[in-house]
KEKE-3310 file (N, C-alpha, C; in steps of 0.2 Angstrom, whole numbers, plus 5000, padded with zeros to 4 digits):
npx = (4991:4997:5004:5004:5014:5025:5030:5030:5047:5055:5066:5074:5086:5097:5091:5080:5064:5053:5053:5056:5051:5055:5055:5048:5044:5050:5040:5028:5033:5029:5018:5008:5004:5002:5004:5010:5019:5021:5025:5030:5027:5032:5032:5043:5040:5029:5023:5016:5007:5009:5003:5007:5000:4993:4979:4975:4979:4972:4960:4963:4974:4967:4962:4970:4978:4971:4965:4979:4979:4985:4990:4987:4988:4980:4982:4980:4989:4988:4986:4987:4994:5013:5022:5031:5028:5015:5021:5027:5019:5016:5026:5032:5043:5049:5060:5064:5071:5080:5083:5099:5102:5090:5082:5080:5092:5086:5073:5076:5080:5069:5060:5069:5068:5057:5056:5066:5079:5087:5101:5100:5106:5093:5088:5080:5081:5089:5077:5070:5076:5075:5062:5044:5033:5022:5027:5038:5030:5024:5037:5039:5030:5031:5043:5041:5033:5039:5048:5038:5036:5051:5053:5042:5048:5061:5057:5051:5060:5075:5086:5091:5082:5079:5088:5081:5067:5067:5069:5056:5044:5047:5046:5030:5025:5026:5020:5006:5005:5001:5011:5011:5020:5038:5055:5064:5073:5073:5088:5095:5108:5115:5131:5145:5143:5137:5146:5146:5139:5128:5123:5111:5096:5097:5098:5104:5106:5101:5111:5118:5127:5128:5130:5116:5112:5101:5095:5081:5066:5052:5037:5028:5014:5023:5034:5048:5055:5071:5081:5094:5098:5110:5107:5112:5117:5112:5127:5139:5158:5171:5179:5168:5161:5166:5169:5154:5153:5160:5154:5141:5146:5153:5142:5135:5142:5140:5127:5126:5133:5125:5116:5109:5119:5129:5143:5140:5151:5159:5150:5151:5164:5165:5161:5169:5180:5180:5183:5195:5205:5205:5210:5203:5199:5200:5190:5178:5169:5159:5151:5142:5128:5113:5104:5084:5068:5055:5063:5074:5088:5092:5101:5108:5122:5130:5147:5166:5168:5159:5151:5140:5129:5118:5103:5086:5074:5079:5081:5089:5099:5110:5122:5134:5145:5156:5164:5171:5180:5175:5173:5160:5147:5145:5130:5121:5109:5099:5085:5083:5078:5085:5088:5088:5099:5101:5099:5082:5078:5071:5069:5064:5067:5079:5094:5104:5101:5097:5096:5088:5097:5090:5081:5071:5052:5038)
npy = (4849:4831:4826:4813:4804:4806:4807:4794:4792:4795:4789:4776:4782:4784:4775:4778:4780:4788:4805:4821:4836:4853:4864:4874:4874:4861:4852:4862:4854:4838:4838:4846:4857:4875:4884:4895:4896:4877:4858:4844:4827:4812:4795:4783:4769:4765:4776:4785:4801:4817:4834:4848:4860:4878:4888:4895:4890:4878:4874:4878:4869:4856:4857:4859:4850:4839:4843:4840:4826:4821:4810:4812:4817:4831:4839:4851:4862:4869:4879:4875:4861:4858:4856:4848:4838:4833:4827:4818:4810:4803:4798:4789:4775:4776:4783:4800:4809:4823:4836:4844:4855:4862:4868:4876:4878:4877:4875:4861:4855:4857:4846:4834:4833:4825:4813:4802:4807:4808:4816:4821:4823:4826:4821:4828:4839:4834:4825:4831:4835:4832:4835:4833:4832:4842:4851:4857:4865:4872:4881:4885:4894:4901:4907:4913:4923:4932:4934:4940:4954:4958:4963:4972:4982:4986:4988:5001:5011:5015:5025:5037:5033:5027:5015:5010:5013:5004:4992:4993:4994:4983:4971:4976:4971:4959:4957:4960:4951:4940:4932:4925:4931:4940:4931:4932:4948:4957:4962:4976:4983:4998:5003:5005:4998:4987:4981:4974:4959:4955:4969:4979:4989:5005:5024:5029:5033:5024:5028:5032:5022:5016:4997:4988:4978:4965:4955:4944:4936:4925:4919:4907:4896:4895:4892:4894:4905:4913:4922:4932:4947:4957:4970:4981:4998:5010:5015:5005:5004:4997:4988:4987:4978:4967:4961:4958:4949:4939:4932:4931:4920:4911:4904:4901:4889:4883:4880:4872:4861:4857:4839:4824:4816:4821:4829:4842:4849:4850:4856:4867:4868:4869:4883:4893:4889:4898:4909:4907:4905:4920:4924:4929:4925:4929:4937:4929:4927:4918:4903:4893:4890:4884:4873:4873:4878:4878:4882:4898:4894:4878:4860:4855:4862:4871:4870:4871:4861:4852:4836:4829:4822:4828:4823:4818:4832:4838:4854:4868:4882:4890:4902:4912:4926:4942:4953:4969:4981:4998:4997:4988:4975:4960:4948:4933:4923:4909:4898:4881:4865:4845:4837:4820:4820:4831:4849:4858:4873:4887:4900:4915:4925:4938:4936:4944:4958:4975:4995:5009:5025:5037:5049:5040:5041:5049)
npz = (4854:4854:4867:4876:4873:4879:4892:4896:4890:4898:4902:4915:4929:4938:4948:4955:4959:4958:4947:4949:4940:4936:4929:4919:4906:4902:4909:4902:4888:4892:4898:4891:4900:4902:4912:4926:4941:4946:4950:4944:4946:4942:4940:4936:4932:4931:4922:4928:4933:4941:4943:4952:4957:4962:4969:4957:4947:4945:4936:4926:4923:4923:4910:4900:4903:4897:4886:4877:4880:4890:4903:4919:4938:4944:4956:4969:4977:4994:5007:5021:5019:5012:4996:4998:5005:5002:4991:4997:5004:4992:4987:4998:5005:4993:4982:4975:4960:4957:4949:4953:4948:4942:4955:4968:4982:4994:4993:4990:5000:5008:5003:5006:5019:5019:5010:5002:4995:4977:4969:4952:4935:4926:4911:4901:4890:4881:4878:4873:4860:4847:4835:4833:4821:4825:4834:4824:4813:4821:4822:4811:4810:4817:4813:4801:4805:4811:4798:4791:4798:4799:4785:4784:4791:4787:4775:4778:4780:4788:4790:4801:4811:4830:4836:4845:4840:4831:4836:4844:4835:4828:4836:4840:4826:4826:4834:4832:4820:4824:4833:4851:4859:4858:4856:4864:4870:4857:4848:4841:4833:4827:4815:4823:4835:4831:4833:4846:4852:4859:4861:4869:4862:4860:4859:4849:4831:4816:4802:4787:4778:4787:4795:4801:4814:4816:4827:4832:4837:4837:4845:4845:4853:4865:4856:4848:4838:4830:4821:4810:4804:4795:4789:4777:4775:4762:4756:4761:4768:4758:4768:4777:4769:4765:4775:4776:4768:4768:4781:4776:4765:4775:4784:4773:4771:4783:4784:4772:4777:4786:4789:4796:4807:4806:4819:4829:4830:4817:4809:4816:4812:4798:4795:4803:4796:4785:4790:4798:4786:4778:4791:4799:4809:4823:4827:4826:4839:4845:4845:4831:4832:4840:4846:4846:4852:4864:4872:4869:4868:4866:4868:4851:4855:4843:4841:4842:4853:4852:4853:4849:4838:4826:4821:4814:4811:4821:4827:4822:4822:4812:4814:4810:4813:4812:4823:4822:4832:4833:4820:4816:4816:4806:4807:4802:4801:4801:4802:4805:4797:4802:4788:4782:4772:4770:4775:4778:4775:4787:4787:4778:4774:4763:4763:4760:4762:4758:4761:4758:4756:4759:4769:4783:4778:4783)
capx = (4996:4995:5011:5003:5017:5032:5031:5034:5053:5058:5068:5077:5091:5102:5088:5077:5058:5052:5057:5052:5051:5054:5057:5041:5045:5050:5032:5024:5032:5029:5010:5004:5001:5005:5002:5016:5023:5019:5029:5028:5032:5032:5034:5047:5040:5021:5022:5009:5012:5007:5005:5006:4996:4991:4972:4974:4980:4970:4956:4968:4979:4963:4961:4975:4982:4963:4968:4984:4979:4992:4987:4993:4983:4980:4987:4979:4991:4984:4991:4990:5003:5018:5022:5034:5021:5011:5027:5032:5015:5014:5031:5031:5047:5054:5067:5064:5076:5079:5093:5101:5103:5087:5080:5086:5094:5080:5067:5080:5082:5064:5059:5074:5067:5052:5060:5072:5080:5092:5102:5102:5106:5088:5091:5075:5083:5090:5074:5068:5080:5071:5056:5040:5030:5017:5032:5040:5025:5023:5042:5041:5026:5035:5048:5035:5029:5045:5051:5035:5039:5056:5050:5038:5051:5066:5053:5048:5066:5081:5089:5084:5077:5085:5091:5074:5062:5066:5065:5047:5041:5047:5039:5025:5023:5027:5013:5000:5005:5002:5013:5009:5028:5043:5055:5067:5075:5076:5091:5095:5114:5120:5136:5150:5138:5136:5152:5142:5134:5121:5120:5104:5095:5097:5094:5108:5103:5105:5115:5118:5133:5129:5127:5112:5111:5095:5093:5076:5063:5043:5034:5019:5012:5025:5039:5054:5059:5076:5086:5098:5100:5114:5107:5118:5111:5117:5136:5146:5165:5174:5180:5161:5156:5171:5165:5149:5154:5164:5148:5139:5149:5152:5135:5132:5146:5137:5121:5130:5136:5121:5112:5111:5123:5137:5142:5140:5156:5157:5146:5153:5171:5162:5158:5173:5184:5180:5185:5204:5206:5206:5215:5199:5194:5198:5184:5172:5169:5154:5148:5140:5122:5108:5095:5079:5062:5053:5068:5079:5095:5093:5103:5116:5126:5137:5152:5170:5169:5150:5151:5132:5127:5112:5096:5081:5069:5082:5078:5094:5103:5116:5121:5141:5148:5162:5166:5176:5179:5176:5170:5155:5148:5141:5129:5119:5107:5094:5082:5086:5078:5089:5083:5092:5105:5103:5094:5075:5080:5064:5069:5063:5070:5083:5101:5110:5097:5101:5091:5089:5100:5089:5077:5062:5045:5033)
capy = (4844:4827:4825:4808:4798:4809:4804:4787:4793:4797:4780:4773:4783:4783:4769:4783:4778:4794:4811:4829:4840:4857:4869:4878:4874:4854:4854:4861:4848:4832:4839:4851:4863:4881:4887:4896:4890:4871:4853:4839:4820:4807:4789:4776:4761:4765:4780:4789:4808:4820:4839:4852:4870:4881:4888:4899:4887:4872:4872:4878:4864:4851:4860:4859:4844:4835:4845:4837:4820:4820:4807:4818:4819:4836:4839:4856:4863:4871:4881:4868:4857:4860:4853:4842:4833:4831:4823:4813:4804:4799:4791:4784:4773:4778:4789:4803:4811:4828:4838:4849:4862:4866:4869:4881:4875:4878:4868:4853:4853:4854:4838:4830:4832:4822:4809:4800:4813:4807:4821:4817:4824:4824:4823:4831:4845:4828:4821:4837:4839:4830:4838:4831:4837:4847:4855:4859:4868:4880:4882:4889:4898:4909:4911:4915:4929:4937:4937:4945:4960:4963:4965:4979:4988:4987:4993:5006:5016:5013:5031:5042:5031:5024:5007:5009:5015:4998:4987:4993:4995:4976:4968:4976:4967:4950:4953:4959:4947:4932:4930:4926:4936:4938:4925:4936:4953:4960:4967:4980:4987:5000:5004:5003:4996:4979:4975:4970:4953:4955:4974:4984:4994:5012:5031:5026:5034:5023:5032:5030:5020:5008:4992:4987:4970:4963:4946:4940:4927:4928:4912:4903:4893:4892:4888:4901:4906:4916:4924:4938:4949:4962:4977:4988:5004:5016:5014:5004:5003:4993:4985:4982:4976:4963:4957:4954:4945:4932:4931:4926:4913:4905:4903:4895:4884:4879:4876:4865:4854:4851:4834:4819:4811:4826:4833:4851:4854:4849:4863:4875:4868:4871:4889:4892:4885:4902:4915:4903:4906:4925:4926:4937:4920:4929:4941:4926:4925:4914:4897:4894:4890:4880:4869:4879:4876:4878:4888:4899:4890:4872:4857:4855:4869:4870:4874:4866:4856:4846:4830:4827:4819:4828:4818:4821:4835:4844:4862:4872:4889:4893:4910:4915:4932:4943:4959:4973:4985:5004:4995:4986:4969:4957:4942:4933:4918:4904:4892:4876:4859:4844:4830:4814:4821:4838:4853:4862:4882:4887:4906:4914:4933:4936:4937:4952:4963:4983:4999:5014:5028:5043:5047:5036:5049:5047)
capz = (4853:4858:4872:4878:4874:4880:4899:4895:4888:4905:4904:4921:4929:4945:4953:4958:4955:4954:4946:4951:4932:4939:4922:4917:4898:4902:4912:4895:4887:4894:4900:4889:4904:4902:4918:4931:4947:4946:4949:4942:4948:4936:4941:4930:4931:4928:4919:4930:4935:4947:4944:4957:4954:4965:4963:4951:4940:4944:4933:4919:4921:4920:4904:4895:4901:4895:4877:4875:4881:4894:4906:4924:4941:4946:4964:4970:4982:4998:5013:5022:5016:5007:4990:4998:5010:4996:4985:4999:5002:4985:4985:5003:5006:4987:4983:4969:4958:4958:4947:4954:4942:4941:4959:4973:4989:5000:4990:4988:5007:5009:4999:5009:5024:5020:5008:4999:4987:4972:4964:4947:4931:4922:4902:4895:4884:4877:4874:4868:4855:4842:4836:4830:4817:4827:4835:4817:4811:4826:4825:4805:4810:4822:4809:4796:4808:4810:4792:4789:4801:4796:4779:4786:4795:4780:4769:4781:4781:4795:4792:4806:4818:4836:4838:4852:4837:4828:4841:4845:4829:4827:4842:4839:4819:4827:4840:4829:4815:4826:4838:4857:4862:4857:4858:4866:4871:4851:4848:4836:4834:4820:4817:4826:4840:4830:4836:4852:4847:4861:4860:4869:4859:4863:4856:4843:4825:4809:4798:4778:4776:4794:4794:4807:4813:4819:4829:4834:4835:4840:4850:4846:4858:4868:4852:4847:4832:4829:4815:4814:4797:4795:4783:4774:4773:4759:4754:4766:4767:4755:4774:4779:4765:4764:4784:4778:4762:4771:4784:4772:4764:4781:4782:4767:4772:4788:4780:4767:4782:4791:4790:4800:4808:4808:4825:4829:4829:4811:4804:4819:4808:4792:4795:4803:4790:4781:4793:4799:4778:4778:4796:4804:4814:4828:4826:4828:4845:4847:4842:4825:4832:4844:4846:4849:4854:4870:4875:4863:4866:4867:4866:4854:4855:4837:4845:4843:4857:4853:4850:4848:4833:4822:4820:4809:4813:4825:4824:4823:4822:4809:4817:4812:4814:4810:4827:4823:4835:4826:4812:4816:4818:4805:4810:4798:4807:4797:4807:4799:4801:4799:4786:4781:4768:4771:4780:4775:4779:4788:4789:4770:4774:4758:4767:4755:4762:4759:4763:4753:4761:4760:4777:4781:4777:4789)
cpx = (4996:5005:5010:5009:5026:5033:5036:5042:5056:5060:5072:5084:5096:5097:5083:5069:5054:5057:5052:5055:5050:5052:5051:5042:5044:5043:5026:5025:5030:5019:5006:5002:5003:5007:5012:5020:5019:5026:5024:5031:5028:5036:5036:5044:5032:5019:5016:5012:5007:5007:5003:5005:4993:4983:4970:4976:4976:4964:4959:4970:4974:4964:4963:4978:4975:4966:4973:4984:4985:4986:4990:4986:4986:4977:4985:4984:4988:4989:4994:4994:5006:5017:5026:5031:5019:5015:5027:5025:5012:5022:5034:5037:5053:5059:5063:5071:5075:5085:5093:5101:5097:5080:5085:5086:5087:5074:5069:5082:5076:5061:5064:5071:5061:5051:5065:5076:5088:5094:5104:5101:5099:5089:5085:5078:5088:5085:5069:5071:5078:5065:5049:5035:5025:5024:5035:5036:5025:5033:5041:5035:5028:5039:5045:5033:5036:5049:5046:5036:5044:5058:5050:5043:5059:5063:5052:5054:5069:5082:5084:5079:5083:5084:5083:5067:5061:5064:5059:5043:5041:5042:5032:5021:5022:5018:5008:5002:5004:5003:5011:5013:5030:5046:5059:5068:5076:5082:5092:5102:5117:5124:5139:5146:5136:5143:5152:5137:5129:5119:5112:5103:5094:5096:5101:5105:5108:5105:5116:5124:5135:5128:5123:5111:5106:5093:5086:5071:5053:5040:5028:5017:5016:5035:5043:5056:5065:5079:5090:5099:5105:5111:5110:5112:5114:5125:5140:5153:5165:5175:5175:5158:5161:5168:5157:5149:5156:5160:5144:5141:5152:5145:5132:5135:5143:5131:5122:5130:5132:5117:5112:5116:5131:5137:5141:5145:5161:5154:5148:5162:5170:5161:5164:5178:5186:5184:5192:5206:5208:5208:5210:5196:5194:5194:5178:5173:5162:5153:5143:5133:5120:5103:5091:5072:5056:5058:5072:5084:5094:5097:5103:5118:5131:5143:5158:5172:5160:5151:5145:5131:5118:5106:5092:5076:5071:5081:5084:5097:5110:5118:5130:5141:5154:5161:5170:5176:5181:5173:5164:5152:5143:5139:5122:5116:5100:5092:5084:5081:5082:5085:5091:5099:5106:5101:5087:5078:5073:5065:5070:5065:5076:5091:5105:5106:5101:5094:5091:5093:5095:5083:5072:5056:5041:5024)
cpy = (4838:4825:4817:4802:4799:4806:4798:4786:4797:4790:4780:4777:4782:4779:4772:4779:4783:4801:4816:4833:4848:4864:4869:4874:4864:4850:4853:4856:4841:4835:4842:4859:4869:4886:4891:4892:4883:4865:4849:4832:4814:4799:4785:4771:4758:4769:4788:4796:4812:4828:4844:4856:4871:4884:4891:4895:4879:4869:4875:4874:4856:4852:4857:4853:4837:4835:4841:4829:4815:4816:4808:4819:4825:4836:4847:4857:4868:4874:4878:4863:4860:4853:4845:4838:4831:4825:4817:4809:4801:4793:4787:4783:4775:4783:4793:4809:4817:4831:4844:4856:4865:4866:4874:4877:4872:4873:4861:4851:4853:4846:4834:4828:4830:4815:4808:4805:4810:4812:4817:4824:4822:4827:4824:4836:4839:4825:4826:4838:4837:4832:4835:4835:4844:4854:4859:4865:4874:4883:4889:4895:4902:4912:4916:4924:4934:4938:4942:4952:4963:4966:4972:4984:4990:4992:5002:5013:5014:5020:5035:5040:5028:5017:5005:5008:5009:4994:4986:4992:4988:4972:4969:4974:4965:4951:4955:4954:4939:4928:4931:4932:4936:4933:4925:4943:4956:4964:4970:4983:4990:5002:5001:4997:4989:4974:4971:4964:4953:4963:4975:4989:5001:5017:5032:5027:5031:5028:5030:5027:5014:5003:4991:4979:4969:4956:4947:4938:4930:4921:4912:4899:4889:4892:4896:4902:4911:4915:4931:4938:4955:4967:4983:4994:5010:5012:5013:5005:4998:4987:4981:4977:4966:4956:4954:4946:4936:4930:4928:4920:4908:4902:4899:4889:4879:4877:4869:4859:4852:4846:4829:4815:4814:4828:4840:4855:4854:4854:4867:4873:4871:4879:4893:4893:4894:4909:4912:4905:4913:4927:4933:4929:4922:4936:4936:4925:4921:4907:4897:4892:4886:4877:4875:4874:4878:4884:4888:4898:4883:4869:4856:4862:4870:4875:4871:4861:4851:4841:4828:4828:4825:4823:4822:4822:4837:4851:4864:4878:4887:4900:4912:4924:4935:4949:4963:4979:4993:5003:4994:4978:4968:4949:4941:4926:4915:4899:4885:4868:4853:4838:4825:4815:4827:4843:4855:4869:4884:4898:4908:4921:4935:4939:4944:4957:4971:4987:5006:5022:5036:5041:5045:5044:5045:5047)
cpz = (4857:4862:4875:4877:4877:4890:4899:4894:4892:4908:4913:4923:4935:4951:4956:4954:4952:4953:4946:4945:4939:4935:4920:4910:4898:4903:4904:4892:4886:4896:4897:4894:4905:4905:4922:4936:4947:4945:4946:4943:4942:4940:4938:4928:4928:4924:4921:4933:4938:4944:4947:4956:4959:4964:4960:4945:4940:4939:4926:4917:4919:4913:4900:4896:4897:4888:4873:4876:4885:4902:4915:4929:4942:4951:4964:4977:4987:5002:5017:5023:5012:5000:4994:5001:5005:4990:4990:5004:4998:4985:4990:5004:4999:4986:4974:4968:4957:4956:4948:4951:4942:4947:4964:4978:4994:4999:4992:4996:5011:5008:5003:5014:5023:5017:5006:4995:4984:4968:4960:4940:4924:4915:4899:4891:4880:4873:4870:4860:4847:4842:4830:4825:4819:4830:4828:4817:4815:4825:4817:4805:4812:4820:4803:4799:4808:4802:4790:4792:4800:4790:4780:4789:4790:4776:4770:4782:4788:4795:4796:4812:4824:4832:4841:4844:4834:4830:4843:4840:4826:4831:4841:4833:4821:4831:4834:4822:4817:4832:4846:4861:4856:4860:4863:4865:4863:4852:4841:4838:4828:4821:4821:4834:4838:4831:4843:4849:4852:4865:4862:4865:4862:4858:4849:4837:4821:4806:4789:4780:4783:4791:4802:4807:4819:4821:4835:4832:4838:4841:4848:4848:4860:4864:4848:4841:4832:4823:4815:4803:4800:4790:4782:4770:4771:4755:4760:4763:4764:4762:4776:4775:4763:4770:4781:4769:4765:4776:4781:4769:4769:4785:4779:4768:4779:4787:4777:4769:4785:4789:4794:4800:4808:4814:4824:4829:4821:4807:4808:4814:4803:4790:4797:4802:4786:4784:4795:4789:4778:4786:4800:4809:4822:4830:4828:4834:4848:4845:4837:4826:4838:4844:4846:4849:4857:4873:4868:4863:4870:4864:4855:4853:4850:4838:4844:4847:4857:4849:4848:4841:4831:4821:4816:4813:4819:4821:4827:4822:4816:4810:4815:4808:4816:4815:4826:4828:4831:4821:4813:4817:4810:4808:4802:4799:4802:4801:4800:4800:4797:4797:4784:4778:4767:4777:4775:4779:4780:4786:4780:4770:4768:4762:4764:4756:4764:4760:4762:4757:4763:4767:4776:4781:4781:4785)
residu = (UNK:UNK:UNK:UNK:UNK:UNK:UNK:UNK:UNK:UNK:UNK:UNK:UNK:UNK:UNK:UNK:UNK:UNK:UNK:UNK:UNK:UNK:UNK:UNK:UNK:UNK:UNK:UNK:UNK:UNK:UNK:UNK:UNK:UNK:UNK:UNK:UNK:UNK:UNK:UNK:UNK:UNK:UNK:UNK:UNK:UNK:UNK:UNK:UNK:UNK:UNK:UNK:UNK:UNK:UNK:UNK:UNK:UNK:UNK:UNK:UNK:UNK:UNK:UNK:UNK:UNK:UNK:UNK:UNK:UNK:UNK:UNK:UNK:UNK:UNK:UNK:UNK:UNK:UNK:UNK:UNK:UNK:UNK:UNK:UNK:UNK:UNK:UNK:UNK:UNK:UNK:UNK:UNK:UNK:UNK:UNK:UNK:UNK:UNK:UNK:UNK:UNK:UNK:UNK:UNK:UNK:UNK:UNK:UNK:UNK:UNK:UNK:UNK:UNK:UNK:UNK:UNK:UNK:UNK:UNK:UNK:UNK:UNK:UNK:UNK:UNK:UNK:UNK:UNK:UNK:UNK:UNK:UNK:UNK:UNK:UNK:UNK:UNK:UNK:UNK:UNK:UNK:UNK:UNK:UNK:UNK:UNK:UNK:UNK:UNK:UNK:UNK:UNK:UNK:UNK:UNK:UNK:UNK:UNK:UNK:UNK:UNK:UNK:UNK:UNK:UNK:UNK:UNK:UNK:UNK:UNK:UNK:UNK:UNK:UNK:UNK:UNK:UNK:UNK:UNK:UNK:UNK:UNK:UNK:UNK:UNK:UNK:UNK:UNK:UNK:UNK:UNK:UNK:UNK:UNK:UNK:UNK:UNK:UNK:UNK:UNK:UNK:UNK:UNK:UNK:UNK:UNK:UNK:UNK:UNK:UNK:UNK:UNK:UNK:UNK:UNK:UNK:UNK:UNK:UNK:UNK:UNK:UNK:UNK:UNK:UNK:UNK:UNK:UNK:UNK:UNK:UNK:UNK:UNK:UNK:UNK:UNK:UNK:UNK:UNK:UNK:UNK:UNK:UNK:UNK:UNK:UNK:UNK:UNK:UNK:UNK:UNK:UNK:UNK:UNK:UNK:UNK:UNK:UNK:UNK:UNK:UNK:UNK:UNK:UNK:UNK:UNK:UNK:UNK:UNK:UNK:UNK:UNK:UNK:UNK:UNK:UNK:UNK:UNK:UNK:UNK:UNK:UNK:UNK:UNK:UNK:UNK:UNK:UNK:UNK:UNK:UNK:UNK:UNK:UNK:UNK:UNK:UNK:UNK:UNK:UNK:UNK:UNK:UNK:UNK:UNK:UNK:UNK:UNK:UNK:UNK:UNK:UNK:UNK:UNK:UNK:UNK:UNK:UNK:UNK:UNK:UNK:UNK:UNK:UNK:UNK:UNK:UNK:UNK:UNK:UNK:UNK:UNK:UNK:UNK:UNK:UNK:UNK:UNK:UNK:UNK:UNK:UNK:UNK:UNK:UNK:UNK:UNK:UNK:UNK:UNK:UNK:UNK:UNK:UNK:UNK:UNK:UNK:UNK:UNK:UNK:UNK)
# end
């Protein structure tokens, strides 16, 4: 992936010349480099950047940042010196920026004591939030890997097994079908237990007549995929069957709404809209989606307080669902990317999925 021109779009902010990149993921962005504990300083005004690995990773990070075309010296730290020595005779009299949020104390009162230090609020999960083609690509590949798996494991019978049996049985498709990880903690909840939206799987037996709801994602070099199916397995309740109806059609209704140039809280209205109509809206207790990418919830958040506009070749989450307690939970979740007048659905899993009630045969 060629990263060489992202540096550059780390415009001017609170007068700071340079800025210290601390987030593993942010890092791979801007550098290609995929390594562990590592900083990164970046200079405004020249473009030029600094990355700091220890020597387990220093002949990796040549590597890779080579690969990517990321123009980045690599700064072997030693015992020696500290990182901040090292920071703080590159930037000399300068001040560099450094956001809070994503450093601990102790670091940020290191670096202090050696230069200038600007807490600032650093907006790369901004400048993430558009995604380039190469990005794309690996995003529907990692979706591609998990629709294949949950295929395999629908196929393969729910009656009879844990919540635990499915979840392993998953992860282990995504990895042999591709994937580097998961993209997350798979959950798996049937029955009454889907009324947990991030429910752990446990020794929990599907039953004929559950509904099992299945959300996760599988990573490829680095890029997340996520989606969440509800399977009705056997003869649900007239009750469940009603929850997942209205699930699905708010769904469809947040699909509908996304394209560029709507807010997030626009299609979290859209989706919404469905459940305030039949007087269950307050069963929805989450937001209708998220960015994703690098990390599995990134900027925007489709929530009713987002004001952030959509743009083209935003990768986003349509995720709503209906909690009943006793009952059960339905969640029903499409990667999506946004184009000019509408969305592209990357996630090809078919949404009405059911599951034969008699036991899986081994």
């Amino acid at each position: 992936m060629d990263v060489s021109s992202r540096l550059s779009r780390l415009s001017s902010g609170d007068g700071a010349e340079y800025v210290l990149v601390l987030r593993v993921e942010d890092i791979r962005w801007l550098t290609g480099f995929t390594g562990g504990t590592s900083q990164l300083l970046v200079c405004r005004s020249t473009h030029d950047a600094w990355l700091f690995v220890d020597g387990r990773y220093f002949e990796r990070a040549h590597d890779e940042t080579t690969a990517s075309r990321a123009s980045v010296h690599i700064e072997r730290v030693v015992p020696e010196i500290s990182t901040a020595e090292m920071i703080a005779r590159i930037v000399g009299v300068s001040s560099v920026a450094i956001d809070p949020t994503h450093v601990t104390v102790h670091f940020m009162t290191t670096v202090q004591s050696h230069c200038t230090v600007v807490q600032e609020r650093i907006q790369l999960d901004e400048l993430r939030r558009v995604k380039d083609d190469a990005e794309i690509s690996l995003i529907a590949s990692a979706a591609g890997i998990a629709d294949n798996a949950l295929r395999a494991v629908v196929a393969d019978g729910l009656v009879g097994r844990t919540e635990r049996q499915i979840r392993n049985q998953l992860d282990h498709l995504m990895r042999e079908g591709g994937a580097d990880d998961v993209a997350f903690d798979t959950i798996v909840a049937t029955g009454p237990l889907g009324a947990r939206p991030h429910h752990e799987p446990s020794d929990a037996l599907v039953e004929s007549g559950h509904g099992v709801v299945i959300d996760f994602g599988a990573m490829v070099q680095g890029y997340k995929s996520d989606m969440t199916r509800t399977i009705r397995v056997g003869a649900v309740s007239a009750e469940y069957q009603r929850m997942f109806d209205l699930v699905l059609e708010a769904e469809s209704a947040g699909i509908a709404s996304v394209k560029a140039g709507v807010s997030g809280a626009l299609v979290d209205a859209a989706a919404r809209a469905v459940f305030i109509r039949e007087g269950v809206d307050h069963e929805y207790v989450h937001g209708t989606g998220h960015g994703i990418g690098l990390y599995i919830h990134e900027q925007p958040i489709l929530s009713p307080r987002c004001t952030a506009v959509l743009g083209v070749n935003e990768v986003v989450t349509v995720e709503p669902g209906l909690y009943r307690g006793g009952v059960g939970g339905v969640r029903i979740e499409d990667l999506v990317v946004v184009t000019g007048n509408s969305c592209r659905i990357l996630t090809q899993t078919p949404k009405d999925l059911t599951c034969p009630r008699s036991p899986r045969t081994i």
